[in-house]
TIVO-2410 file (N, C-alpha, C; in nm, 3 decimals):
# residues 85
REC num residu      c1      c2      c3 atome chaine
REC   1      X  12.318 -12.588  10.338     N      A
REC   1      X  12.225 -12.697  10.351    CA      A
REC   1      X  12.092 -12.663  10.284     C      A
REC   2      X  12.066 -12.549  10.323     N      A
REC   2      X  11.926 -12.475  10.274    CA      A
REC   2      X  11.888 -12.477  10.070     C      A
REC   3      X  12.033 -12.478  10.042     N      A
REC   3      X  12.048 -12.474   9.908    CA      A
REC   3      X  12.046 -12.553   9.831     C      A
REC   4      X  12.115 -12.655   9.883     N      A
REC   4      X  12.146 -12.823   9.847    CA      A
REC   4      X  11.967 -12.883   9.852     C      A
REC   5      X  11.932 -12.875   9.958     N      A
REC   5      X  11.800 -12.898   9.942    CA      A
REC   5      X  11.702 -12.850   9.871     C      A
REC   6      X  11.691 -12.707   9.824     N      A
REC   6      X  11.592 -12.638   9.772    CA      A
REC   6      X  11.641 -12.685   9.604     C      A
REC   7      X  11.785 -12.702   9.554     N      A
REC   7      X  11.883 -12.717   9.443    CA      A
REC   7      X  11.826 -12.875   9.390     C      A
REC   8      X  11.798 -12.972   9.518     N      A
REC   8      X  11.819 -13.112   9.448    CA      A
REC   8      X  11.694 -13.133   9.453     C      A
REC   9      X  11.560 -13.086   9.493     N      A
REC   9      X  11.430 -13.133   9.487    CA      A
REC   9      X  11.385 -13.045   9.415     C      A
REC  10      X  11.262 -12.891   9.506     N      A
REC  10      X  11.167 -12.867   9.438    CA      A
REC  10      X  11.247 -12.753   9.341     C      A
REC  11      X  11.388 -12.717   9.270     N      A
REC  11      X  11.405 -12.654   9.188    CA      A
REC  11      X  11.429 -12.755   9.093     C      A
REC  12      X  11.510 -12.880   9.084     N      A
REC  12      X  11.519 -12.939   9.000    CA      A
REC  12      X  11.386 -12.997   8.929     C      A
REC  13      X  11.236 -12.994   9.025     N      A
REC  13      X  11.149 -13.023   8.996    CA      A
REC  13      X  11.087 -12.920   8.889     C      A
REC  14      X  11.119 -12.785   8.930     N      A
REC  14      X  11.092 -12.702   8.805    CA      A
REC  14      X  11.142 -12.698   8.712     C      A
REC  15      X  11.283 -12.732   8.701     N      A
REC  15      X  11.426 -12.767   8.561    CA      A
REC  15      X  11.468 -12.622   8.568     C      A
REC  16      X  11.484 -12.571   8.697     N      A
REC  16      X  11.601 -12.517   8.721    CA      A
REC  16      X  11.721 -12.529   8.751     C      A
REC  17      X  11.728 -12.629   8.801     N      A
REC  17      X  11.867 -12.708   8.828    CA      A
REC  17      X  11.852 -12.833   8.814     C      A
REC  18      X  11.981 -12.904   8.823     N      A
REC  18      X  12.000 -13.027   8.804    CA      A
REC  18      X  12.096 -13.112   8.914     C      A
REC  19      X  12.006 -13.253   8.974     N      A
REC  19      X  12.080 -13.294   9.078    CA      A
REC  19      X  12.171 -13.334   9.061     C      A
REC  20      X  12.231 -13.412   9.142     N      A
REC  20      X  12.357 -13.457   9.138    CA      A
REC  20      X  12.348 -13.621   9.116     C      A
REC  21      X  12.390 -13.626   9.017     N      A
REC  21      X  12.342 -13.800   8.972    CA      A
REC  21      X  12.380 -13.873   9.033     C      A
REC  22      X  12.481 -13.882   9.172     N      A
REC  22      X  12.485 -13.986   9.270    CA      A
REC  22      X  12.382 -13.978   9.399     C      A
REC  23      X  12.293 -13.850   9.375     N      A
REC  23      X  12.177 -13.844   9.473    CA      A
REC  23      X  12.035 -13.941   9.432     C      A
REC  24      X  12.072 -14.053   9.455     N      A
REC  24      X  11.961 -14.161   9.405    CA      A
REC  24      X  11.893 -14.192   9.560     C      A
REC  25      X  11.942 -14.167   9.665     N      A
REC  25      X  11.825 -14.242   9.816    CA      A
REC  25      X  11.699 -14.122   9.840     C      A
REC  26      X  11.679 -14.038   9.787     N      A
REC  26      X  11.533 -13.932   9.808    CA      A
REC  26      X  11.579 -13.891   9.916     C      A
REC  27      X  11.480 -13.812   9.951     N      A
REC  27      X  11.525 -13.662  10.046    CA      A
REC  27      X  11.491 -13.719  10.182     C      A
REC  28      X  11.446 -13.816  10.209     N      A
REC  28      X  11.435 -13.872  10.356    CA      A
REC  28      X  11.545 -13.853  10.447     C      A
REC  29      X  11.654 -13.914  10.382     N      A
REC  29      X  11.816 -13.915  10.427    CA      A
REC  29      X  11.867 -13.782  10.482     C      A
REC  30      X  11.831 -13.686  10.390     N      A
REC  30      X  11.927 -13.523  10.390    CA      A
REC  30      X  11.768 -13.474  10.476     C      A
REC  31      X  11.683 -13.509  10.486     N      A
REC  31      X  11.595 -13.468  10.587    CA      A
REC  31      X  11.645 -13.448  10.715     C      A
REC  32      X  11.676 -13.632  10.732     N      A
REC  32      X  11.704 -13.661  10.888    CA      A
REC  32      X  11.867 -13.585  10.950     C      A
REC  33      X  11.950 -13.567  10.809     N      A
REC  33      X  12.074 -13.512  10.850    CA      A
REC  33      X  12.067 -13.352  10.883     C      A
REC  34      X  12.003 -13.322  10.764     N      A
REC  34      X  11.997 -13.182  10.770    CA      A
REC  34      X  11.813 -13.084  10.856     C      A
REC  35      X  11.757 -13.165  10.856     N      A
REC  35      X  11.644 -13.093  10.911    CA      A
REC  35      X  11.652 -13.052  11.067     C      A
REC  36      X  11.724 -13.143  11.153     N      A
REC  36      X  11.751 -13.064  11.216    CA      A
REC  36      X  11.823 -12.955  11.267     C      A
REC  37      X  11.936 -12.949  11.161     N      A
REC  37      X  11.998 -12.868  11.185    CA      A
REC  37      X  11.931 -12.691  11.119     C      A
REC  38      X  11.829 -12.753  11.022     N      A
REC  38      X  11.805 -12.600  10.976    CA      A
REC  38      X  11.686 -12.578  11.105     C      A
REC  39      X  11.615 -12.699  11.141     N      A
REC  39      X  11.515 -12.675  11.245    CA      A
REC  39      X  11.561 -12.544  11.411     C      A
REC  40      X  11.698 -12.656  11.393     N      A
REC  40      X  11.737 -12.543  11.554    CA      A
REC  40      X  11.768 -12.425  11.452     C      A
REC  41      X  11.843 -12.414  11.380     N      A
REC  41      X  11.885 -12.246  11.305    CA      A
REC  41      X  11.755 -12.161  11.300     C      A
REC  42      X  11.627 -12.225  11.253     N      A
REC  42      X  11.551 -12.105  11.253    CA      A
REC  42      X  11.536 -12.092  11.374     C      A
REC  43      X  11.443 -12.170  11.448     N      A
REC  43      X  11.413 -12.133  11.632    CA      A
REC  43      X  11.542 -12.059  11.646     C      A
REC  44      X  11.632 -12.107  11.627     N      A
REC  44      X  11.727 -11.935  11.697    CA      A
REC  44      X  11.716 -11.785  11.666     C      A
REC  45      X  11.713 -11.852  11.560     N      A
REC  45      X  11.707 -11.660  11.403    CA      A
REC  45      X  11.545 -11.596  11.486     C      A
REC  46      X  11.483 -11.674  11.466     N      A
REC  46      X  11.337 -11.656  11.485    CA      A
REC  46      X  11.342 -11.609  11.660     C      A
REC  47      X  11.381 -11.665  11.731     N      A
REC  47      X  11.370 -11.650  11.844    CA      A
REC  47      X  11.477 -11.483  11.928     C      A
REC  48      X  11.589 -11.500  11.822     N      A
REC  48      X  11.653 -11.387  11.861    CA      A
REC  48      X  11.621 -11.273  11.816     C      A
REC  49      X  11.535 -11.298  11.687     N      A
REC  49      X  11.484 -11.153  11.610    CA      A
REC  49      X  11.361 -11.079  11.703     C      A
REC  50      X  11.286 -11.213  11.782     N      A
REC  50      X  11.163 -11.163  11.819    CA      A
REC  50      X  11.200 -11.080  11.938     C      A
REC  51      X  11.349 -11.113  11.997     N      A
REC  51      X  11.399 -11.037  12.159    CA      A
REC  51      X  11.460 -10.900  12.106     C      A
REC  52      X  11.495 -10.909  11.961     N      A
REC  52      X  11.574 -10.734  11.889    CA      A
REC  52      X  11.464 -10.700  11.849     C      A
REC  53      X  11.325 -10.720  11.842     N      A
REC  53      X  11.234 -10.649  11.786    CA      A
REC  53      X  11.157 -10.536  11.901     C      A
REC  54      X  11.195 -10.598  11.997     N      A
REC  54      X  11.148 -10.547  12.124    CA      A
REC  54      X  11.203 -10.425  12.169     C      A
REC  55      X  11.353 -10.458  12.157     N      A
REC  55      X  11.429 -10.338  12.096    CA      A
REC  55      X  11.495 -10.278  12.025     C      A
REC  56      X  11.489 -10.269  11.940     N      A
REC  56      X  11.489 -10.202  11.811    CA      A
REC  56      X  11.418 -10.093  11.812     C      A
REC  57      X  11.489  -9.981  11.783     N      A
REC  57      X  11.446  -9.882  11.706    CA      A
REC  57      X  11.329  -9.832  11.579     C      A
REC  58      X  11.384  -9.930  11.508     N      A
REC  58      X  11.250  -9.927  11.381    CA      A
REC  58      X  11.193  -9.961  11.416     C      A
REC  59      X  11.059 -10.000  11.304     N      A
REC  59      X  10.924 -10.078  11.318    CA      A
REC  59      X  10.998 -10.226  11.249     C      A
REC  60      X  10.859 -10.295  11.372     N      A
REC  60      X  10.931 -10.417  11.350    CA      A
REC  60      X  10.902 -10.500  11.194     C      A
REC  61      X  10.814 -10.427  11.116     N      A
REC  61      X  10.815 -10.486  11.001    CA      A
REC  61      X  10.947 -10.445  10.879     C      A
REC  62      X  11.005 -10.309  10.930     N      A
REC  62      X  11.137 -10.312  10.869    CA      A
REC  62      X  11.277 -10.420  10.901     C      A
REC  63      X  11.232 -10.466  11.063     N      A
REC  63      X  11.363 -10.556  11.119    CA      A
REC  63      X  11.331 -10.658  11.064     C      A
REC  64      X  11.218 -10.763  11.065     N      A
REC  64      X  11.181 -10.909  10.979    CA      A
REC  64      X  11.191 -10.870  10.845     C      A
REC  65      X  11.189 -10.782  10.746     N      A
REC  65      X  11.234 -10.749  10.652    CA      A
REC  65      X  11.398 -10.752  10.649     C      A
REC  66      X  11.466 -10.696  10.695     N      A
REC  66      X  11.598 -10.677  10.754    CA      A
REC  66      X  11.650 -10.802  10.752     C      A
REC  67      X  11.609 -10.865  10.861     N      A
REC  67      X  11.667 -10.989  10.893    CA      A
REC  67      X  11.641 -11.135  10.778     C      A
REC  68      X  11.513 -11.135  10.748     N      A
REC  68      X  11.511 -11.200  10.606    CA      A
REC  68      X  11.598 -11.213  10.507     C      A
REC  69      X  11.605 -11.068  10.492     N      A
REC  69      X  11.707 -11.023  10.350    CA      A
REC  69      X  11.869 -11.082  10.392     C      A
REC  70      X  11.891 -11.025  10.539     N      A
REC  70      X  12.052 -11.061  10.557    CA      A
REC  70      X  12.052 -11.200  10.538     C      A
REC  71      X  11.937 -11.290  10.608     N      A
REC  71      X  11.966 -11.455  10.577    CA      A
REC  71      X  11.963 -11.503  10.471     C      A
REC  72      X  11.938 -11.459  10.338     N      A
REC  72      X  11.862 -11.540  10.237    CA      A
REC  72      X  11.990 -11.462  10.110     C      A
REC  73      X  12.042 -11.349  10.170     N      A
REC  73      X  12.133 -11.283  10.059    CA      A
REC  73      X  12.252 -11.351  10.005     C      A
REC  74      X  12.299 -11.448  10.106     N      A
REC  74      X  12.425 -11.534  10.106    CA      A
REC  74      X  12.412 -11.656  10.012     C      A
REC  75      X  12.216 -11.698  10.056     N      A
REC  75      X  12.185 -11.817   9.914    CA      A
REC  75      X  12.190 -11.784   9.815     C      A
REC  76      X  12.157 -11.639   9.793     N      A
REC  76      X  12.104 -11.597   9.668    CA      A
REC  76      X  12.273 -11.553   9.574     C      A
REC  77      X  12.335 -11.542   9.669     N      A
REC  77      X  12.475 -11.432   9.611    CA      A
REC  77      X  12.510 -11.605   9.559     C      A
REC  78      X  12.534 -11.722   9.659     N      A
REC  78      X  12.584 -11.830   9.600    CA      A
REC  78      X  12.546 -11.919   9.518     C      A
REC  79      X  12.411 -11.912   9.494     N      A
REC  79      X  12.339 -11.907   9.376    CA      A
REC  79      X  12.347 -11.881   9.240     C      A
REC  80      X  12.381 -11.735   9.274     N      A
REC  80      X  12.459 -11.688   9.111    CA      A
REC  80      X  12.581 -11.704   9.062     C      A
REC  81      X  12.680 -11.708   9.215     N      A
REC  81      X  12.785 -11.749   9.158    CA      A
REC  81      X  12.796 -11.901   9.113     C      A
REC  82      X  12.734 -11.977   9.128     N      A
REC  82      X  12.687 -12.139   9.082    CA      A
REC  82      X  12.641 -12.143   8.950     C      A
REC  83      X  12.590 -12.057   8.939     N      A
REC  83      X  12.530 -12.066   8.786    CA      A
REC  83      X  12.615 -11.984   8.732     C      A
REC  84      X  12.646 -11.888   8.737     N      A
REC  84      X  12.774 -11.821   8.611    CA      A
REC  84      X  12.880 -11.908   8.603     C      A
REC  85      X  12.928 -11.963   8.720     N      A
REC  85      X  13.073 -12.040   8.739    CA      A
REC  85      X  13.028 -12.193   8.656     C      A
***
């Protein structure tokens, strides 16, 4: 969801990508479908990282580092495979 959105607005706005030419109703629509669903996903991520930070071992600027990277690695891996493929 995270991709589709970032893919059909503000990257296509840079001419990094290109939308999908049957996406003509603007982002209001995939707002109302998808915003909440990324809305509860972070409050969770966010909310469960802040209860493992507590305990955790490391410092907690290595775990929000940590946990960043694991969420964002899956856009980024499908990302490239989108553009090579």
């Amino acid at each position: 969801m995270a991709w589709y959105l970032a893919a059909a607005w503000p990257l296509d706005a840079l001419g990094l990508t290109q939308r999908d030419p049957t996406e003509n109703d603007g982002i209001f629509p995939v707002l109302v479908v998808f915003g909440p669903v990324i809305a509860a996903s972070a409050l969770a991520w966010w909310l469960v990282n802040g209860w493992m930070s507590r305990r955790a071992v490391t410092s907690g600027k290595a775990l929000w580092a940590t946990g960043v990277i694991a969420n964002l690695l899956p856009c980024f891996v499908l990302a490239v495979a989108s553009y090579i493929s």
